[in-house]
C-alpha positions in Angstrom: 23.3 68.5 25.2 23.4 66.2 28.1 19.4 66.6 28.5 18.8 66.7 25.3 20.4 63.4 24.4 18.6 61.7 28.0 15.5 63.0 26.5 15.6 61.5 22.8 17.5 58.7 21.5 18.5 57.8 17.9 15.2 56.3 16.8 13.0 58.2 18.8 10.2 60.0 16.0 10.0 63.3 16.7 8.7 66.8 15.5 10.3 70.0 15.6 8.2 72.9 16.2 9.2 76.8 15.8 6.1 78.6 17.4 6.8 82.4 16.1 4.9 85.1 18.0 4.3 88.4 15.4 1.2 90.8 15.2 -1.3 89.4 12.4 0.1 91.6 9.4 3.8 90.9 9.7 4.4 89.0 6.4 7.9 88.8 6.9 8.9 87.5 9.8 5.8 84.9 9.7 8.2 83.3 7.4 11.4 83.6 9.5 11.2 79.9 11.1 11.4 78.5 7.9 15.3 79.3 8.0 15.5 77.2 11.6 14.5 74.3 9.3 17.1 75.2 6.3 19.4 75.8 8.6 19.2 73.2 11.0 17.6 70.3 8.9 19.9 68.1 7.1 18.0 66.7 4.3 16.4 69.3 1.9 13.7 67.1 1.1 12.4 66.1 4.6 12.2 70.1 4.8 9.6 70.0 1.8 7.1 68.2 4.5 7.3 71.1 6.7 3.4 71.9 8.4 2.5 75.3 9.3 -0.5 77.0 10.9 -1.6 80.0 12.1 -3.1 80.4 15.4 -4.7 82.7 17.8 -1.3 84.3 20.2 -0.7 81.4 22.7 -0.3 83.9 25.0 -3.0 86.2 26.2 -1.1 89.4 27.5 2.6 90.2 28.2 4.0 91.0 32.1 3.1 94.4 31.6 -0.7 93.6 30.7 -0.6 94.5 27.4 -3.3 92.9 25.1 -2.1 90.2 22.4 -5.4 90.8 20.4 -2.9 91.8 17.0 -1.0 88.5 17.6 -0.7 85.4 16.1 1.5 82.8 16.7 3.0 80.9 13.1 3.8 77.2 13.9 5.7 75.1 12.0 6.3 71.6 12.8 8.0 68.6 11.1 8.3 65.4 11.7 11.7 63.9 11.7 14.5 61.8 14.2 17.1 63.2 16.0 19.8 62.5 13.2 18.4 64.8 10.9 18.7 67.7 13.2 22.0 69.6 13.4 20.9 69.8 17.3 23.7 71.3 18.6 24.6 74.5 17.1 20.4 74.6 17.1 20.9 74.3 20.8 23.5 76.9 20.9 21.5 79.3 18.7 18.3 79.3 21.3 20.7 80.1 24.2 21.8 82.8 22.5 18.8 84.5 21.1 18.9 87.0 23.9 22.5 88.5 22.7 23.9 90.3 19.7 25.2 87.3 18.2 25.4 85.7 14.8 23.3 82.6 15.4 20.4 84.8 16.2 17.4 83.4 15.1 15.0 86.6 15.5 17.9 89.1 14.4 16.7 92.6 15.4 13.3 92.0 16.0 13.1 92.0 20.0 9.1 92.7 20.2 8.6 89.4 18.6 9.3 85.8 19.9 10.1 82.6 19.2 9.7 79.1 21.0 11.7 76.0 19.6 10.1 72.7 20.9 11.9 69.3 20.5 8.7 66.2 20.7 9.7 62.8 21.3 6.9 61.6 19.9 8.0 57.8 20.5 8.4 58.5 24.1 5.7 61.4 24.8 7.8 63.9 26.0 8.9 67.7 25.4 12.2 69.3 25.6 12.0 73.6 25.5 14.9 74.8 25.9 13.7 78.6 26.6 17.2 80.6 26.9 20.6 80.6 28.1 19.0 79.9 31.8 17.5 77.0 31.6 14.7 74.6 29.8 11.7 72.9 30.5 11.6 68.8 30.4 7.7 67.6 30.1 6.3 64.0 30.0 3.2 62.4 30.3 4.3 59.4 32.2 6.4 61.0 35.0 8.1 57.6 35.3 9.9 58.8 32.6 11.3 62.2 34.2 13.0 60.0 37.3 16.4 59.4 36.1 16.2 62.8 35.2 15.1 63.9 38.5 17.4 61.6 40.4 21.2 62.1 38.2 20.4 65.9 37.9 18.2 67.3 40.9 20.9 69.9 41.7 19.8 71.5 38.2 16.6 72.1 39.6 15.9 75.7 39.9 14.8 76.3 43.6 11.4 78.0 42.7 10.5 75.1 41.0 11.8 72.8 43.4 9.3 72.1 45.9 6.6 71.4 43.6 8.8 68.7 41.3 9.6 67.1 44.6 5.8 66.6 45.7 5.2 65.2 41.6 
């Protein structure tokens, strides 16, 4: 939460994608992401201007080489602030999505992925938080990642450290 909140502030416009990884015939769990937004998204009719595409897999092969050819990945995106998320059990639901537990987003359905992306549109910048490890903090002015960098630089994972500190 404490990133999170440094990243976007009340006003900020912002989009919440839900990028679901599935192979091209999977019909059901295309539409899983959809319950992030019921779930997460205050206001039923904000929900109603939800966007999704489908696109080629955003990845090309796994770690072990194998071919994403029969992917796609399903994004859904909608624009909104940060008061009309419920952001922290949405938060709590990521860092859990590698554990039996019942705020699973992708319930028994390990092959398959899903990547939550908070966009501070107003501010140009991307929060990701990937798992119970850690998350990703992105911006295209890096003026913007210093107060960042400077109250939490003991956060920083150490294989990641030496490039950050040449940026």
């Amino acid at each position: 939460n404490g990133i999170f909140n440094k990243v976007f502030h009340d006003n900020d416009e912002m989009l919440l994608v839900a990028d679901i990884h599935c192979e091209k015939n999977d019909t059901f769990l295309q539409k899983r992401p959809t319950k992030v937004y019921q779930k997460y998204i205050k206001n039923k009719e904000l929900r109603r201007k939800l966007q999704h595409k489908v696109l080629p897999s955003v990845f090309l092969e796994d770690e072990d080489g194998e071919d994403y050819e029969e992917m796609v990945t399903h994004r859904f995106a909608l624009s909104c602030e940060k008061s009309d998320i419920r952001y922290k059990p949405l938060l709590t639901a990521i860092s859990y999505e590698d554990f039996p537990h019942p705020s699973q987003i992708l319930k028994g359905f390990p092959r398959n992925g899903v990547d939550i992306y908070f966009i501070n549109v107003s501010r140009k910048m991307i929060y990701h938080l990937y798992d119970d490890r850690g998350c990703d903090v992105i911006a295209s002015n890096k003026e913007d990642l210093h107060s960042l960098y400077e109250e939490l630089n003991d956060w920083i994972l150490d294989y990641d450290r030496e490039q950050i500190d040449k940026i």
